[in-house]
Backbone as a ProteinNet text record, in pm:
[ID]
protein_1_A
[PRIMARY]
XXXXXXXXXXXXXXXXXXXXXXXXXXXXXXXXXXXXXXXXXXXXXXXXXXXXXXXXXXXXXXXXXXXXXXXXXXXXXXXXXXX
[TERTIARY]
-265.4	-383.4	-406.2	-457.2	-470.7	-630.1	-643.6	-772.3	-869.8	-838.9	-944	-953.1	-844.6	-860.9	-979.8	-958	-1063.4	-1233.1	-1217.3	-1355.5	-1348.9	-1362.7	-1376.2	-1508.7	-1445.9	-1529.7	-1604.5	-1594.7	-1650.6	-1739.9	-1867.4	-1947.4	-1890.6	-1918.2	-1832.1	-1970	-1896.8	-1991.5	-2027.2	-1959.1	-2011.8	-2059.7	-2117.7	-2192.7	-2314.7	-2415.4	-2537.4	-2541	-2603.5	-2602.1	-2727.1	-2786.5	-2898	-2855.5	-2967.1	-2953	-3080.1	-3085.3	-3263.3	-3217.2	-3360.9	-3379.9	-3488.6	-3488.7	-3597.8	-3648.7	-3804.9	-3870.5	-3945.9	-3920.8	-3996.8	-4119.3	-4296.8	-4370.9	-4441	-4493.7	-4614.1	-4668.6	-4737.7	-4877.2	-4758.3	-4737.4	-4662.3	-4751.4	-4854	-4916.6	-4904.7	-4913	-4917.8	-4734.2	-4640.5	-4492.4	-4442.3	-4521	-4451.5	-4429.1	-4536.1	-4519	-4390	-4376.4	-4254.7	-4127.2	-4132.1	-4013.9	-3966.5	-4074.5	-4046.3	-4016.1	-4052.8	-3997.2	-3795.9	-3855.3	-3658.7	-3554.7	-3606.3	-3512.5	-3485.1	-3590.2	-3611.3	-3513.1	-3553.2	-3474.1	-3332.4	-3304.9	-3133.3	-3056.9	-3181.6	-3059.5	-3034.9	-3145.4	-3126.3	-3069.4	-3033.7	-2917.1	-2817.6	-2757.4	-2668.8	-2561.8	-2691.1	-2616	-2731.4	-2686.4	-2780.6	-2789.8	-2705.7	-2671.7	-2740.4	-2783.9	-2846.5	-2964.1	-2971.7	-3147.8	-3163.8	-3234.2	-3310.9	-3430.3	-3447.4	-3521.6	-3582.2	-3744.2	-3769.4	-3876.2	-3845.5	-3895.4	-4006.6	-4111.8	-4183.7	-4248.8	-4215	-4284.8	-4360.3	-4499.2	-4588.6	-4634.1	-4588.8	-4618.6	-4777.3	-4854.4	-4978	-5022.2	-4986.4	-5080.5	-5203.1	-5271.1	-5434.8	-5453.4	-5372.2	-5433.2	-5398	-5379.8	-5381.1	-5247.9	-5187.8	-5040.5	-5001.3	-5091.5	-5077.1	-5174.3	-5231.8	-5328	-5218.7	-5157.5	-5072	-4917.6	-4901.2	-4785.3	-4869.5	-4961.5	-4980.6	-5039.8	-5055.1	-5040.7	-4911	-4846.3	-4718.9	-4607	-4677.7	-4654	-4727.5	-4821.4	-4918.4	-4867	-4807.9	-4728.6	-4570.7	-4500	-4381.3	-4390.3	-4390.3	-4436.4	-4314.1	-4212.5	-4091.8	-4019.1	-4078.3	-4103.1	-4182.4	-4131.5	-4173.7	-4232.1	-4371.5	-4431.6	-4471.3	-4439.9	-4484.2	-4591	-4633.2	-4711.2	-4709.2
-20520.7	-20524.5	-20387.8	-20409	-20266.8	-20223.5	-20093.3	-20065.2	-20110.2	-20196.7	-20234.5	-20378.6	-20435.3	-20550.1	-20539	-20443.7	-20382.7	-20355.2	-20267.4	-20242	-20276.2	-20413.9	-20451.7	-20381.9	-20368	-20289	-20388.3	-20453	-20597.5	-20702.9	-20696.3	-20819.5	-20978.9	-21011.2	-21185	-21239.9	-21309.4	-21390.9	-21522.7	-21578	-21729.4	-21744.3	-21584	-21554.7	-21506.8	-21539.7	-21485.6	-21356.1	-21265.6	-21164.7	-21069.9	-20976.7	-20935.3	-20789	-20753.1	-20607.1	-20570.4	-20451.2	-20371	-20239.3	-20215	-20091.3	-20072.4	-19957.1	-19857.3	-19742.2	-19799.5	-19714.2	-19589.1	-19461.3	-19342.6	-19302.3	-19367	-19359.5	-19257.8	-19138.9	-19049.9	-19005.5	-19008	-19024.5	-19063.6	-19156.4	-19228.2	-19350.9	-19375.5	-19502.1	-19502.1	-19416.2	-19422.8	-19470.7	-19466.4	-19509.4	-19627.8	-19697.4	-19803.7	-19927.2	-19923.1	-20066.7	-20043.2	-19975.6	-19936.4	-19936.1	-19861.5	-19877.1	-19973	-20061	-20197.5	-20290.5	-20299.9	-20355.1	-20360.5	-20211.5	-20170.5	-20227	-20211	-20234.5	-20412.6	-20477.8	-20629.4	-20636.3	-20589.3	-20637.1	-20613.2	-20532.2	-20458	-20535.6	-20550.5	-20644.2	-20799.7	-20822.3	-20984	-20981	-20944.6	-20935.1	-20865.2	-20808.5	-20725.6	-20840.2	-20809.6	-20925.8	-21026.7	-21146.6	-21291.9	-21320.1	-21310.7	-21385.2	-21331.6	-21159.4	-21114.7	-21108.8	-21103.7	-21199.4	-21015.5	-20987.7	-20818.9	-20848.1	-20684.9	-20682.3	-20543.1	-20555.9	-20394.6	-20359.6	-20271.4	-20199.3	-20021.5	-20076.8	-20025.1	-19923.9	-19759.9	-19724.1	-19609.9	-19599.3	-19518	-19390.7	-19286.3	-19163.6	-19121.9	-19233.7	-19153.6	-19105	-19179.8	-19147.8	-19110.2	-19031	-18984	-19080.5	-19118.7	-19184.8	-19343.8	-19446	-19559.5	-19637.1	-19518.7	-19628.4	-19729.2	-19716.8	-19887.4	-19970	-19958.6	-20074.5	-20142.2	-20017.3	-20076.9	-20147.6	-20141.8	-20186.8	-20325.6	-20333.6	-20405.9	-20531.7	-20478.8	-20551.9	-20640.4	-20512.6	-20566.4	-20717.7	-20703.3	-20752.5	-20838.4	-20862.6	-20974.3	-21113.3	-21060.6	-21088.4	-21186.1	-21068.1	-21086.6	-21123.4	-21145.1	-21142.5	-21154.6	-21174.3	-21154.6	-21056.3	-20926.8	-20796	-20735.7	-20632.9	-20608.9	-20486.2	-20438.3	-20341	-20274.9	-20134.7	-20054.3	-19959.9	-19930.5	-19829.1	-19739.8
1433.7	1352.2	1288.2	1178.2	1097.8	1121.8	1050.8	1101	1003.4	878.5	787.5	873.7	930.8	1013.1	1075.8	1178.4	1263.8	1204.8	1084.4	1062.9	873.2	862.4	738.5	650.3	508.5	425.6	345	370	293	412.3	347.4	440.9	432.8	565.1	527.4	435	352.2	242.9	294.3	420.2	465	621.5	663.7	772.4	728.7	816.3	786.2	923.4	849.5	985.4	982.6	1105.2	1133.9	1074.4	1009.4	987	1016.5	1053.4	1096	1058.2	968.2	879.3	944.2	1047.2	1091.1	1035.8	989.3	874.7	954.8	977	1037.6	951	1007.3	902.1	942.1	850.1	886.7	768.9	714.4	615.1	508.7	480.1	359	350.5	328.3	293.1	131.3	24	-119.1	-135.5	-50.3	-85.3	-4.6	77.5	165.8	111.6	23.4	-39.8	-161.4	-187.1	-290	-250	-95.1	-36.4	2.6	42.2	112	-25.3	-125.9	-215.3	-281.8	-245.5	-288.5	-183.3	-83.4	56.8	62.4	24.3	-7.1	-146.4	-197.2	-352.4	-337.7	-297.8	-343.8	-217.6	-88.9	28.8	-53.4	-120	-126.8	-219.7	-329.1	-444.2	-428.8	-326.5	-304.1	-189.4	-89.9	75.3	69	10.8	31.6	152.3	230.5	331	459	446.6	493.5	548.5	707.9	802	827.7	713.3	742.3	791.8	869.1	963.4	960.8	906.4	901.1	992.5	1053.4	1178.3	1120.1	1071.1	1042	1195.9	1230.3	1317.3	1274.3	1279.6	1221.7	1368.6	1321.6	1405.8	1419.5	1428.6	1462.5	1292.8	1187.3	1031.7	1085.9	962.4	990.6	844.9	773.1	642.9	683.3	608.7	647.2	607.1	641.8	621.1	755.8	842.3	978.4	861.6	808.9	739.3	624.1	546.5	451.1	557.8	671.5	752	775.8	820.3	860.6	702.3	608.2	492	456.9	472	470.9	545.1	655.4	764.3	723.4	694	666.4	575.7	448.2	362.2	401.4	430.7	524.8	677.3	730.6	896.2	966.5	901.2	976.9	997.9	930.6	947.7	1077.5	1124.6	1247	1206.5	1246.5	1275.9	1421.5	1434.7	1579.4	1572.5	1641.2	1647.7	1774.6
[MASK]
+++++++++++++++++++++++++++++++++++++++++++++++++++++++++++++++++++++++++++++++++++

C-alpha cells in the first residue's frame, strides 16, 4: 500500500462523515455570526456530504457573544455550544 493509499487527499464523495470545528470565543460577539456563516457556506459547497459540527467555546466574554452563541444555536441547534 502506498502512502496516498494510506492518507487519501481527496474526501470520499459517497460517505457522509463528522467534522468538528472548535470555535475559541472571547469578546468576538460583533464576528460570530459572520464566521459561522463562512464555515457553513464553504463546508456545504465545498464537502456536501459533510455532518459539521461547531463547537462554539466562549472564555468567560464580558460582552455578549454567549447570547449571540446561543442565537446561533437557536437557529442551528445541531451546533454545539460550551461555556
Amino acid at each position: 500500500m502506498t502512502v496516498s493509499e494510506n492518507h487519501p487527499t481527496e474526501i470520499p464523495k459517497n460517505k457522509p462523515f463528522l467534522v468538528s470545528v472548535v470555535v475559541a470565543v472571547f469578546r468576538n460577539a460583533d464576528s460570530l455570526v459572520q464566521l459561522y456563516d463562512e464555515i457553513t457556506t464553504v463546508a456545504s459547497k465545498r464537502f456536501p456530504q459533510l455532518d459539521l459540527e461547531i463547537v462554539f467555546v466562549d472564555d468567560g466574554s464580558d460582552d455578549n457573544s454567549w447570547d449571540v452563541i446561543l442565537e446561533i444555536k437557536g437557529k442551528d441547534p445541531k451546533h454545539i455550544s460550551s461555556h
